[in-house]
C-alpha positions in Angstrom: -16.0 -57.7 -126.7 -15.3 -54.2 -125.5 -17.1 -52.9 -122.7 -17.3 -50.0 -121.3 -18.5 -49.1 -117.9 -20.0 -45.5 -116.3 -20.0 -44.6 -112.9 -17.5 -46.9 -111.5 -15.9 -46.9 -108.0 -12.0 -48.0 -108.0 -13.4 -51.5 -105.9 -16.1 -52.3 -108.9 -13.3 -51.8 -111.6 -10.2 -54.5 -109.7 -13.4 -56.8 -109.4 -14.7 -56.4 -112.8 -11.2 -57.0 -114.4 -10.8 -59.9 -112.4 -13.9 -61.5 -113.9 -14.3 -60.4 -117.3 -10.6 -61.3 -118.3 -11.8 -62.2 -121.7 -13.0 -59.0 -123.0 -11.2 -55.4 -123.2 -12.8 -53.2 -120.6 -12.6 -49.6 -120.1 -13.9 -47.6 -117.2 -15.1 -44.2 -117.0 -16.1 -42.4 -113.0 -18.3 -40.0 -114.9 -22.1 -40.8 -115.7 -22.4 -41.2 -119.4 -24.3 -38.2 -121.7 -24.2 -36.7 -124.9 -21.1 -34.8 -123.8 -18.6 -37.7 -123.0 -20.5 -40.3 -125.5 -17.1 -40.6 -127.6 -15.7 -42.5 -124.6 -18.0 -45.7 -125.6 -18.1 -44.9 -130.0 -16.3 -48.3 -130.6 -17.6 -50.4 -127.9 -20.3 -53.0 -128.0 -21.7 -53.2 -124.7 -21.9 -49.9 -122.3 -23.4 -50.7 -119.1 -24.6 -47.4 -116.9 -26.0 -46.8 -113.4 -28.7 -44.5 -113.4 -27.3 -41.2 -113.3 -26.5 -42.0 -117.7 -28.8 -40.6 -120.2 -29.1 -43.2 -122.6 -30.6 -40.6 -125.2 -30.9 -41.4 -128.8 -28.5 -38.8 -129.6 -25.8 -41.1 -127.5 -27.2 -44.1 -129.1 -26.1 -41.9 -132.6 -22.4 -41.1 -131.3 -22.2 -44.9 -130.1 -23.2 -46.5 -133.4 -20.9 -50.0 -132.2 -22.8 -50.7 -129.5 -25.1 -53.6 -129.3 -26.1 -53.8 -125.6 -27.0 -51.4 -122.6 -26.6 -53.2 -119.4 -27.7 -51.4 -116.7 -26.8 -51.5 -113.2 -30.2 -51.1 -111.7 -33.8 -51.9 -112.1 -34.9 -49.0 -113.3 -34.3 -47.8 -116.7 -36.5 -44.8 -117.0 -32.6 -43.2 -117.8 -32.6 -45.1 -121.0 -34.5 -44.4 -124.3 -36.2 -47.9 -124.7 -38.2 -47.2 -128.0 -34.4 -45.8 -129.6 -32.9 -48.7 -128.7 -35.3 -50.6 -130.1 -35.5 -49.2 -133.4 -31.8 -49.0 -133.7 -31.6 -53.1 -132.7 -30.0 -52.7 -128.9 -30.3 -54.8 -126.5 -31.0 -53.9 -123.5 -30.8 -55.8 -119.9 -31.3 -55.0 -116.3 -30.7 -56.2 -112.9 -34.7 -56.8 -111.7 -33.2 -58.4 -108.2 -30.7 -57.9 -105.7 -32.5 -56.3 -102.1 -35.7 -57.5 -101.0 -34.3 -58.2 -97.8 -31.9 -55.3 -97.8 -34.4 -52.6 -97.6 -36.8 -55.1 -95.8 -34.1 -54.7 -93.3 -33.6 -51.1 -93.4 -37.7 -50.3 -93.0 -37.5 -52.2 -90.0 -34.9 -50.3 -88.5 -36.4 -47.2 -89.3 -39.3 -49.1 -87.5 -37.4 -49.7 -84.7 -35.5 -46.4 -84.4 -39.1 -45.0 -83.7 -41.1 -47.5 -82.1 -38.1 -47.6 -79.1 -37.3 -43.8 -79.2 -33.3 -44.4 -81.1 -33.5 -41.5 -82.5 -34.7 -39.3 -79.6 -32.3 -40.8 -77.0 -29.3 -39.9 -79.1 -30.2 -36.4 -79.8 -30.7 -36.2 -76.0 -27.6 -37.5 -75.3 -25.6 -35.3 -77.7 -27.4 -32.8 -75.5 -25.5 -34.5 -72.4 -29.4 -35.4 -71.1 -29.5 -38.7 -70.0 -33.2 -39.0 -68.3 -35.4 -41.7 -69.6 -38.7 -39.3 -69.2 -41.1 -39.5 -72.5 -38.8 -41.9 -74.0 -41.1 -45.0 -73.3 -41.4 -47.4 -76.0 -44.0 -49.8 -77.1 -43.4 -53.8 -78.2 -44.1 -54.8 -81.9 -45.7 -58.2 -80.7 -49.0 -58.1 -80.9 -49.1 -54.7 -83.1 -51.0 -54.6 -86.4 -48.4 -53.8 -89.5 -50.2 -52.5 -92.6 -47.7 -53.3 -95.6 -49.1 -51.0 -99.0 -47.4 -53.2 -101.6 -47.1 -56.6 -101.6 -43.7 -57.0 -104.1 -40.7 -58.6 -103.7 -39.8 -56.1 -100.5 -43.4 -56.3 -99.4 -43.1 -60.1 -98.9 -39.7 -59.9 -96.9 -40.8 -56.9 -94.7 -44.0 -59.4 -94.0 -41.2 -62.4 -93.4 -39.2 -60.2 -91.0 -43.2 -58.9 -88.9 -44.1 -62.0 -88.3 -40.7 -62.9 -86.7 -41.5 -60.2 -84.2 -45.1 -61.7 -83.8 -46.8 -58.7 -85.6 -50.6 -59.1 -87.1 -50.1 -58.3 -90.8 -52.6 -56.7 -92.9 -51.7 -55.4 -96.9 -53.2 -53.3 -99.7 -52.0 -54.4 -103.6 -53.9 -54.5 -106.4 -52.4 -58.0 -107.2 -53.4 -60.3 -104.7 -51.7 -63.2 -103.8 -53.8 -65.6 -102.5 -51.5 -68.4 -102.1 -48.8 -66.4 -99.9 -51.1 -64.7 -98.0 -52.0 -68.2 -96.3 -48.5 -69.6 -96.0 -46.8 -66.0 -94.3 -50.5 -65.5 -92.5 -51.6 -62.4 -93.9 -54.5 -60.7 -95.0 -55.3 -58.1 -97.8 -57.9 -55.3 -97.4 -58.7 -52.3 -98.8 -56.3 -49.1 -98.9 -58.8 -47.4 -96.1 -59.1 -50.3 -94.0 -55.0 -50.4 -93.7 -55.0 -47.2 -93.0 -57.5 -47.0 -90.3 -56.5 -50.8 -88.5 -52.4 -50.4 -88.6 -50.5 -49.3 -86.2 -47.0 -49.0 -88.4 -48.0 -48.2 -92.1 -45.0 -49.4 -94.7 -45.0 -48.1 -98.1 -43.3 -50.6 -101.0 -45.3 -49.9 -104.2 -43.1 -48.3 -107.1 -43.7 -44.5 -108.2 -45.9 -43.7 -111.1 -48.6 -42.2 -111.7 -51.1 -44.2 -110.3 -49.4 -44.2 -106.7 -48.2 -40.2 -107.4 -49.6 -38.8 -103.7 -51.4 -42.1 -102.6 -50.8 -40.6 -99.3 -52.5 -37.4 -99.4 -54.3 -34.6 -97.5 -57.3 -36.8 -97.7 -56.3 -40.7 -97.3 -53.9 -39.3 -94.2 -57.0 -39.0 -92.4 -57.6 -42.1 -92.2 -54.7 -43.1 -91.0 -55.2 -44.9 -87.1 -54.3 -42.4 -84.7 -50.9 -42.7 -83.3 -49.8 -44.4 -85.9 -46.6 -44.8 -87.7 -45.7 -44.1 -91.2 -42.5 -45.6 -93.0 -41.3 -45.1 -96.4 -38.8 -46.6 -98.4 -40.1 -46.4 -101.7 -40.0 -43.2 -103.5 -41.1 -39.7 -101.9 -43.3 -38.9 -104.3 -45.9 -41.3 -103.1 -46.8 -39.3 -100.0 -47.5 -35.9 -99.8 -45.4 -33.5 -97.9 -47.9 -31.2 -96.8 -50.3 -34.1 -95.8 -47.6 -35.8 -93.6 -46.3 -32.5 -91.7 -50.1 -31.4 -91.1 -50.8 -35.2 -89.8 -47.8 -35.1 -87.6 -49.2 -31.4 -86.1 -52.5 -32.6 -85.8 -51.5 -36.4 -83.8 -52.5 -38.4 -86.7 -49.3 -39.6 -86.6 -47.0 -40.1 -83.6 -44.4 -40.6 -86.1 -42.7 -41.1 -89.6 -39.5 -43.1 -91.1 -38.4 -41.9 -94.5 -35.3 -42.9 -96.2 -36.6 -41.1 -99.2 -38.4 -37.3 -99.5 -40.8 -35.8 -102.0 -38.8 -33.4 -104.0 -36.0 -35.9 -104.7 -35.0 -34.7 -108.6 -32.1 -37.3 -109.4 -33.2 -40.3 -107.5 -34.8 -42.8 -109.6 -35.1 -46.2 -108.9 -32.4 -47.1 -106.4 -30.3 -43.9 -105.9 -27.5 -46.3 -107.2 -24.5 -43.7 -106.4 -21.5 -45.6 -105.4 -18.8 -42.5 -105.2 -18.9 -41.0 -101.0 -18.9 -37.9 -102.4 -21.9 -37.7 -104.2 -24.7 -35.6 -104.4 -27.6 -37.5 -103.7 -30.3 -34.6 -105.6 -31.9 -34.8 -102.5 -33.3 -30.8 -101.9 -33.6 -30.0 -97.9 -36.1 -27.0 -99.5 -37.7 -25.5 -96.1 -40.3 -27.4 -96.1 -38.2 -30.7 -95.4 -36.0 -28.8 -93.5 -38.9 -28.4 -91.3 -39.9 -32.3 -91.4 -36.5 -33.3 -91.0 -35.9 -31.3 -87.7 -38.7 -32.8 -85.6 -37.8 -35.6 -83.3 -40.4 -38.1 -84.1 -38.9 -38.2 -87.6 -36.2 -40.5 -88.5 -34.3 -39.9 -91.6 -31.7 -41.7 -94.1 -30.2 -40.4 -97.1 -32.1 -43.0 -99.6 -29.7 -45.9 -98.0 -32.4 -48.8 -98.0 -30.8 -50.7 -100.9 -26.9 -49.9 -100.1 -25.9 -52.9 -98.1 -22.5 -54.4 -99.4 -23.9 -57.6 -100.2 -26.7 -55.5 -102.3 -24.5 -53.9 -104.3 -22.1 -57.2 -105.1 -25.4 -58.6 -106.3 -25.7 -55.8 -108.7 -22.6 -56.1 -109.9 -22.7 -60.3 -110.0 -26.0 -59.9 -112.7 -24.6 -57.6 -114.2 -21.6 -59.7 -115.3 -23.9 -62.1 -115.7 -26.4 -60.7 -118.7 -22.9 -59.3 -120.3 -21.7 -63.1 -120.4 -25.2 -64.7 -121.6 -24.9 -62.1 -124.1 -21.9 -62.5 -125.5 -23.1 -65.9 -126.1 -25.4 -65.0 -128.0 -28.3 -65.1 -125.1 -30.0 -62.5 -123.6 -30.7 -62.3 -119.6 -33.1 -60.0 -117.9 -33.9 -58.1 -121.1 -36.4 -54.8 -121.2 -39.0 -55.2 -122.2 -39.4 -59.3 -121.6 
Protein backbone atom coordinates (compact mmCIF):
# COMPACT_ATOMS: atom_id res chain seq x y z
CA UNK A 1 0.00 0.00 0.00
CA UNK A 2 1.10 3.59 -0.01
CA UNK A 3 1.24 5.52 2.97
CA UNK A 4 1.72 8.59 3.69
CA UNK A 5 2.68 10.16 6.95
CA UNK A 6 2.27 14.09 8.45
CA UNK A 7 4.20 15.51 10.99
CA UNK A 8 7.11 13.31 11.06
CA UNK A 9 10.44 13.77 12.95
CA UNK A 10 13.65 12.43 10.95
CA UNK A 11 13.87 9.46 14.00
CA UNK A 12 9.95 8.33 13.29
CA UNK A 13 10.65 8.18 9.52
CA UNK A 14 14.45 5.59 9.71
CA UNK A 15 12.05 3.67 12.12
CA UNK A 16 8.99 3.52 10.13
CA UNK A 17 10.97 2.45 6.97
CA UNK A 18 12.58 -0.14 8.88
CA UNK A 19 9.25 -1.67 9.71
CA UNK A 20 6.91 -1.11 7.04
CA UNK A 21 9.33 -2.44 4.30
CA UNK A 22 6.44 -3.83 2.41
CA UNK A 23 4.61 -0.84 1.54
CA UNK A 24 5.78 2.56 -0.36
CA UNK A 25 5.95 5.24 2.24
CA UNK A 26 6.25 8.83 1.88
CA UNK A 27 6.76 11.42 4.58
CA UNK A 28 5.78 14.87 4.87
CA UNK A 29 7.19 17.37 8.28
CA UNK A 30 4.19 19.55 7.58
CA UNK A 31 0.72 18.95 9.24
CA UNK A 32 -1.65 17.93 6.53
CA UNK A 33 -4.65 20.61 5.25
CA UNK A 34 -6.48 21.56 2.33
CA UNK A 35 -3.34 23.44 1.13
CA UNK A 36 -0.77 20.49 0.80
CA UNK A 37 -3.68 17.70 0.40
CA UNK A 38 -2.11 16.75 -3.08
CA UNK A 39 0.86 15.34 -1.21
CA UNK A 40 -1.44 12.21 -0.10
CA UNK A 41 -4.12 12.23 -3.69
CA UNK A 42 -2.91 8.61 -4.57
CA UNK A 43 -2.32 7.12 -1.29
CA UNK A 44 -4.47 4.77 0.56
CA UNK A 45 -3.75 5.21 4.08
CA UNK A 46 -2.59 8.85 5.55
CA UNK A 47 -1.91 8.71 9.05
CA UNK A 48 -1.80 12.42 10.93
CA UNK A 49 -0.90 13.77 14.38
CA UNK A 50 -3.22 16.24 15.61
CA UNK A 51 -2.16 19.34 14.21
CA UNK A 52 -3.98 17.79 10.41
CA UNK A 53 -7.40 18.93 9.47
CA UNK A 54 -8.90 15.96 8.21
CA UNK A 55 -11.72 18.15 6.51
CA UNK A 56 -14.06 16.76 3.96
CA UNK A 57 -12.64 19.02 1.47
CA UNK A 58 -9.11 16.93 2.02
CA UNK A 59 -11.08 13.81 2.10
CA UNK A 60 -12.28 15.31 -1.80
CA UNK A 61 -8.59 16.00 -2.97
CA UNK A 62 -7.52 12.49 -1.48
CA UNK A 63 -10.18 10.47 -3.19
CA UNK A 64 -7.48 7.03 -2.96
CA UNK A 65 -7.45 7.00 0.47
CA UNK A 66 -9.12 4.33 2.47
CA UNK A 67 -7.78 4.84 5.95
CA UNK A 68 -6.92 7.75 8.48
CA UNK A 69 -4.63 6.53 11.18
CA UNK A 70 -4.05 8.81 13.54
CA UNK A 71 -1.25 9.20 15.91
CA UNK A 72 -3.18 10.09 18.92
CA UNK A 73 -6.27 9.49 20.88
CA UNK A 74 -8.03 12.22 19.95
CA UNK A 75 -9.55 12.77 16.73
CA UNK A 76 -11.62 15.91 17.22
CA UNK A 77 -9.01 17.04 14.01
CA UNK A 78 -10.76 14.63 11.82
CA UNK A 79 -14.27 14.85 10.15
CA UNK A 80 -15.71 11.46 11.47
CA UNK A 81 -19.30 11.79 9.82
CA UNK A 82 -17.16 12.56 6.07
CA UNK A 83 -15.33 9.75 6.53
CA UNK A 84 -18.03 7.89 7.08
CA UNK A 85 -20.10 8.69 4.37
CA UNK A 86 -17.31 8.59 1.92
CA UNK A 87 -16.40 4.66 3.41
CA UNK A 88 -12.91 5.65 5.39
CA UNK A 89 -11.74 3.94 7.89
CA UNK A 90 -10.52 5.46 10.53
CA UNK A 91 -8.29 4.18 13.59
CA UNK A 92 -6.57 5.57 16.61
CA UNK A 93 -4.09 4.90 19.26
CA UNK A 94 -6.60 4.83 22.59
CA UNK A 95 -3.40 3.76 24.79
CA UNK A 96 0.11 4.43 25.28
CA UNK A 97 0.63 6.81 28.87
CA UNK A 98 -1.24 6.03 31.80
CA UNK A 99 1.73 5.77 33.72
CA UNK A 100 3.62 8.48 31.80
CA UNK A 101 1.58 11.36 32.87
CA UNK A 102 0.76 9.38 36.12
CA UNK A 103 4.43 9.97 36.56
CA UNK A 104 4.58 13.48 35.50
CA UNK A 105 1.50 14.57 38.08
CA UNK A 106 3.43 13.21 40.73
CA UNK A 107 6.35 15.16 40.09
CA UNK A 108 4.57 18.18 39.75
CA UNK A 109 3.27 16.84 43.14
CA UNK A 110 6.46 16.61 44.47
CA UNK A 111 8.06 19.72 43.03
CA UNK A 112 5.51 21.47 45.37
CA UNK A 113 4.88 19.41 48.18
CA UNK A 114 9.05 19.63 48.91
CA UNK A 115 9.52 23.26 47.68
CA UNK A 116 11.69 22.07 43.99
CA UNK A 117 10.60 24.72 42.47
CA UNK A 118 11.21 27.46 45.07
CA UNK A 119 14.77 26.23 46.04
CA UNK A 120 15.92 26.56 42.46
CA UNK A 121 14.67 29.91 41.77
CA UNK A 122 16.46 30.83 45.11
CA UNK A 123 19.47 29.47 44.08
CA UNK A 124 19.57 31.06 40.67
CA UNK A 125 19.33 33.97 42.99
CA UNK A 126 22.70 32.77 44.66
CA UNK A 127 20.32 32.30 48.12
CA UNK A 128 20.94 29.34 49.65
CA UNK A 129 18.96 29.54 53.14
CA UNK A 130 16.50 26.85 53.84
CA UNK A 131 13.97 29.53 55.61
CA UNK A 132 10.13 28.90 54.46
CA UNK A 133 11.26 26.13 52.35
CA UNK A 134 9.82 23.45 54.81
CA UNK A 135 8.11 20.63 53.23
CA UNK A 136 5.55 18.22 54.30
CA UNK A 137 5.45 14.11 53.81
CA UNK A 138 2.78 12.58 51.43
CA UNK A 139 2.32 9.54 53.92
CA UNK A 140 -0.51 9.87 55.63
CA UNK A 141 -1.99 12.82 53.34
CA UNK A 142 -5.43 12.47 51.75
CA UNK A 143 -5.12 12.55 47.63
CA UNK A 144 -8.44 13.42 45.96
CA UNK A 145 -8.12 11.92 42.29
CA UNK A 146 -11.27 13.75 39.94
CA UNK A 147 -11.29 10.97 37.24
CA UNK A 148 -10.90 7.66 37.74
CA UNK A 149 -9.61 6.58 33.87
CA UNK A 150 -6.87 4.91 32.75
CA UNK A 151 -4.32 7.76 34.35
CA UNK A 152 -6.66 8.05 37.35
CA UNK A 153 -5.96 4.36 38.22
CA UNK A 154 -2.09 4.70 37.84
CA UNK A 155 -1.75 8.10 39.67
CA UNK A 156 -3.91 5.99 42.46
CA UNK A 157 -1.17 2.86 41.96
CA UNK A 158 1.76 5.31 42.27
CA UNK A 159 -0.30 7.29 46.03
CA UNK A 160 -0.59 4.37 47.65
CA UNK A 161 3.17 3.49 47.11
CA UNK A 162 3.88 6.67 49.06
CA UNK A 163 1.18 5.50 51.65
CA UNK A 164 -1.39 8.27 50.69
CA UNK A 165 -5.28 7.93 51.79
CA UNK A 166 -7.05 8.01 48.38
CA UNK A 167 -10.41 9.45 47.90
CA UNK A 168 -12.02 10.03 43.94
CA UNK A 169 -14.98 11.65 42.17
CA UNK A 170 -16.17 9.80 38.53
CA UNK A 171 -19.31 9.39 37.42
CA UNK A 172 -18.46 5.69 36.58
CA UNK A 173 -17.68 3.99 39.50
CA UNK A 174 -15.65 1.12 39.80
CA UNK A 175 -16.54 -0.81 42.48
CA UNK A 176 -14.37 -3.74 41.93
CA UNK A 177 -10.93 -1.56 41.86
CA UNK A 178 -11.80 0.58 44.41
CA UNK A 179 -11.43 -2.49 46.83
CA UNK A 180 -8.33 -4.06 45.32
CA UNK A 181 -6.06 -0.41 45.09
CA UNK A 182 -8.13 0.67 48.54
CA UNK A 183 -9.94 3.57 47.56
CA UNK A 184 -13.00 5.34 47.97
CA UNK A 185 -15.37 7.46 45.71
CA UNK A 186 -17.40 10.49 47.07
CA UNK A 187 -18.95 13.19 45.83
CA UNK A 188 -17.13 16.13 43.85
CA UNK A 189 -17.62 18.53 47.20
CA UNK A 190 -16.57 16.04 49.49
CA UNK A 191 -13.00 15.65 47.47
CA UNK A 192 -12.76 18.91 47.44
CA UNK A 193 -13.21 19.74 50.98
CA UNK A 194 -11.22 16.31 52.51
CA UNK A 195 -7.98 16.30 50.08
CA UNK A 196 -5.05 17.69 50.68
CA UNK A 197 -3.50 17.35 46.85
CA UNK A 198 -6.47 17.60 44.33
CA UNK A 199 -5.49 15.75 40.74
CA UNK A 200 -7.51 16.40 37.77
CA UNK A 201 -7.69 13.39 34.97
CA UNK A 202 -11.24 13.69 33.38
CA UNK A 203 -11.16 14.61 29.49
CA UNK A 204 -12.41 18.15 28.29
CA UNK A 205 -15.93 18.68 27.13
CA UNK A 206 -18.59 20.19 27.90
CA UNK A 207 -19.67 18.70 30.80
CA UNK A 208 -16.25 19.18 32.74
CA UNK A 209 -15.81 22.85 30.79
CA UNK A 210 -14.85 25.00 34.30
CA UNK A 211 -15.59 22.03 36.75
CA UNK A 212 -13.25 24.08 38.84
CA UNK A 213 -14.80 27.25 39.09
CA UNK A 214 -15.23 30.48 41.19
CA UNK A 215 -17.79 28.50 43.15
CA UNK A 216 -16.54 24.65 43.52
CA UNK A 217 -12.90 26.36 44.41
CA UNK A 218 -14.39 27.30 47.62
CA UNK A 219 -14.59 24.25 48.65
CA UNK A 220 -11.55 23.25 48.11
CA UNK A 221 -9.58 22.21 51.80
CA UNK A 222 -7.61 24.98 52.78
CA UNK A 223 -4.01 24.66 52.08
CA UNK A 224 -4.57 22.47 49.64
CA UNK A 225 -2.98 21.62 46.44
CA UNK A 226 -4.21 21.58 42.98
CA UNK A 227 -2.69 19.60 39.98
CA UNK A 228 -3.59 19.45 36.46
CA UNK A 229 -2.72 17.36 33.69
CA UNK A 230 -5.66 17.15 31.81
CA UNK A 231 -6.73 19.98 29.70
CA UNK A 232 -6.91 23.80 30.97
CA UNK A 233 -10.06 24.32 30.20
CA UNK A 234 -11.42 22.40 33.06
CA UNK A 235 -10.39 24.92 35.67
CA UNK A 236 -11.03 28.31 35.68
CA UNK A 237 -8.31 30.87 35.51
CA UNK A 238 -9.81 33.50 37.40
CA UNK A 239 -11.08 31.03 40.16
CA UNK A 240 -7.46 29.47 40.66
CA UNK A 241 -5.47 32.94 40.81
CA UNK A 242 -8.26 34.39 43.29
CA UNK A 243 -7.99 31.00 45.37
CA UNK A 244 -4.20 31.18 45.46
CA UNK A 245 -4.63 35.23 46.80
CA UNK A 246 -7.12 34.32 49.05
CA UNK A 247 -5.03 30.89 50.87
CA UNK A 248 -7.45 28.49 49.43
CA UNK A 249 -4.70 27.04 47.94
CA UNK A 250 -1.07 26.90 49.01
CA UNK A 251 -0.43 25.84 45.67
CA UNK A 252 -1.00 24.62 42.03
CA UNK A 253 0.81 22.18 39.32
CA UNK A 254 -0.29 22.64 35.71
CA UNK A 255 1.31 21.19 32.82
CA UNK A 256 -1.56 22.54 30.77
CA UNK A 257 -3.35 26.37 30.92
CA UNK A 258 -6.79 27.57 30.02
CA UNK A 259 -6.46 29.47 26.91
CA UNK A 260 -4.51 26.65 25.13
CA UNK A 261 -5.94 27.11 21.24
CA UNK A 262 -3.93 24.18 19.40
CA UNK A 263 -3.66 21.64 22.06
CA UNK A 264 -6.10 18.92 21.77
CA UNK A 265 -5.80 15.72 23.16
CA UNK A 266 -2.06 15.11 23.74
CA UNK A 267 -0.24 18.19 22.32
CA UNK A 268 1.43 15.34 20.10
CA UNK A 269 4.20 17.81 18.56
CA UNK A 270 7.32 15.89 18.00
CA UNK A 271 9.56 18.77 16.08
CA UNK A 272 11.83 21.03 19.16
CA UNK A 273 10.91 23.84 17.50
CA UNK A 274 7.35 23.95 17.77
CA UNK A 275 4.86 26.18 18.82
CA UNK A 276 2.99 24.62 21.44
CA UNK A 277 -0.37 27.32 20.89
CA UNK A 278 0.13 27.76 24.35
CA UNK A 279 -0.83 31.93 24.96
CA UNK A 280 1.24 33.42 28.11
CA UNK A 281 -1.85 36.27 27.74
CA UNK A 282 -1.28 38.47 31.13
CA UNK A 283 -3.36 36.76 32.94
CA UNK A 284 -1.08 33.52 32.94
CA UNK A 285 1.71 35.55 32.80
CA UNK A 286 0.57 36.53 36.13
CA UNK A 287 -0.06 32.78 37.35
CA UNK A 288 2.92 31.53 35.87
CA UNK A 289 5.28 34.06 37.78
CA UNK A 290 4.24 33.13 41.34
CA UNK A 291 6.39 30.68 43.26
CA UNK A 292 3.88 28.28 44.52
CA UNK A 293 3.12 27.49 40.89
CA UNK A 294 4.89 24.90 39.00
CA UNK A 295 4.66 24.80 35.39
CA UNK A 296 5.40 22.45 32.13
CA UNK A 297 4.83 23.09 28.74
CA UNK A 298 1.90 20.29 28.26
CA UNK A 299 4.89 17.52 28.65
CA UNK A 300 2.87 14.88 30.72
CA UNK A 301 2.50 12.39 27.88
CA UNK A 302 6.13 13.06 26.17
CA UNK A 303 8.24 10.28 27.74
CA UNK A 304 10.30 8.40 25.01
CA UNK A 305 8.81 5.24 25.75
CA UNK A 306 5.30 7.09 25.25
CA UNK A 307 5.87 8.21 22.09
CA UNK A 308 7.44 4.60 20.75
CA UNK A 309 4.13 3.28 21.84
CA UNK A 310 2.39 5.63 19.67
CA UNK A 311 4.26 4.93 16.92
CA UNK A 312 4.22 0.83 17.67
CA UNK A 313 -0.02 0.94 17.37
CA UNK A 314 0.19 2.90 14.89
CA UNK A 315 2.08 0.44 12.74
CA UNK A 316 0.07 -1.87 14.12
CA UNK A 317 -3.82 -0.74 12.94
CA UNK A 318 -1.88 0.07 9.38
CA UNK A 319 -0.81 -3.84 9.26
CA UNK A 320 -4.35 -5.35 10.64
CA UNK A 321 -5.65 -3.18 7.97
CA UNK A 322 -3.93 -4.01 5.20
CA UNK A 323 -5.18 -7.37 6.03
CA UNK A 324 -8.14 -6.66 5.72
CA UNK A 325 -8.88 -6.09 9.69
CA UNK A 326 -9.45 -3.12 11.42
CA UNK A 327 -7.73 -2.15 14.99
CA UNK A 328 -8.76 0.53 17.29
CA UNK A 329 -11.42 1.86 14.85
CA UNK A 330 -13.59 5.27 15.58
CA UNK A 331 -16.29 4.99 16.39
CA UNK A 332 -16.07 1.08 17.85
Amino acid sequence: MRIVFFETTEKDEAYLKEKLTDHEILFVKEPLSEENAKKAADCEIISVFIYSAVTETVLKKTPSVKAIMTRSTGFDHIDLAACQKMGVVVANVPHYGENTVAEHTFALILALSRNVHKSYARGLKEDFSINGLMGFDLKDKTLGVIGTGHIGLHVIRIAKGFGMHVIAFDTQKNSFLSEVLHYQYAPLEEVLARADIITIHVPYNEHTHHLINSESIKKIKKGALLINTARGGIVENAALIAALDQGILSGAGLDVLEGEELIKEENQCLHTDCDTGIKTNDQNKGLLARDNVVFTPHIGFYSEEAIRRIIDTTLENITRFAQGKKNNPIPE
